[in-house]
N, C-alpha and C positions, 0 to 999 in steps of 0.2 A: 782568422779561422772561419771558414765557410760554416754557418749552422743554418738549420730552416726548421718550422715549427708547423708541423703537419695535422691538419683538421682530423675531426674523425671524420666525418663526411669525405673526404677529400683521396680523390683516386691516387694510388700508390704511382700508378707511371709519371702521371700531373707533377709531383712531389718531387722525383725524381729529376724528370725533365727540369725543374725549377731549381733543383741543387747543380744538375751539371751545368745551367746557364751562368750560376753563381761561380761557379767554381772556376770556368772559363773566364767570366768576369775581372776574378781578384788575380788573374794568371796563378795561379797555385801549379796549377800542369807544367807551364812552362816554363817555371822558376824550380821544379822537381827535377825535369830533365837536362836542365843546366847545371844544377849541383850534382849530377848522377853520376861522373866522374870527376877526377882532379884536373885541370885545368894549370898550367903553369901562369903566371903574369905576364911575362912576354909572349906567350900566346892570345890572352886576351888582349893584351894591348894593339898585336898586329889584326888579331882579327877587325877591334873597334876602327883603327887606324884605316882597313882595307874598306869598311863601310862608310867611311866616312867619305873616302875618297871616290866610292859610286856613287853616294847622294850626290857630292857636287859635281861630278860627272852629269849625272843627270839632270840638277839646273840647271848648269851650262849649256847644254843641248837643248834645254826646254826654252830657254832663254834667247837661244841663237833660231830656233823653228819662229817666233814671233815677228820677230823682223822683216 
């Protein structure tokens, strides 16, 4: 859980700006938007599976540009 503890001194947008860096930090956003529907298991699985198989696609081409 993202908190921040705000001076009195301390300009409100500063405070803010420093919560939404946190917040981006812990992916909190982007762990929201992934649970924000249902998702079946072989959908994640194909998705993980389809990523997996461009990373090493793109090794492989990284791999093979060296030579």
């Amino acid at each position: 859980m993202a908190h921040i503890i705000v001076d009195d001194n301390e300009m409100l947008e500063k405070a803010i700006k420093r919560f939404k860096r946190m917040v981006e930090k812990e992916g909190i956003i982007r762990e929201f938007k992934k649970r924000e529907y249902y998702e079946k298991p072989s959908t994640i699985l194909n998705r993980k599976k389809k990523s997996m198989a461009r990373k090493l696609m793109k090794k492989t081409r990284r791999g093979r540009a060296e030579y």
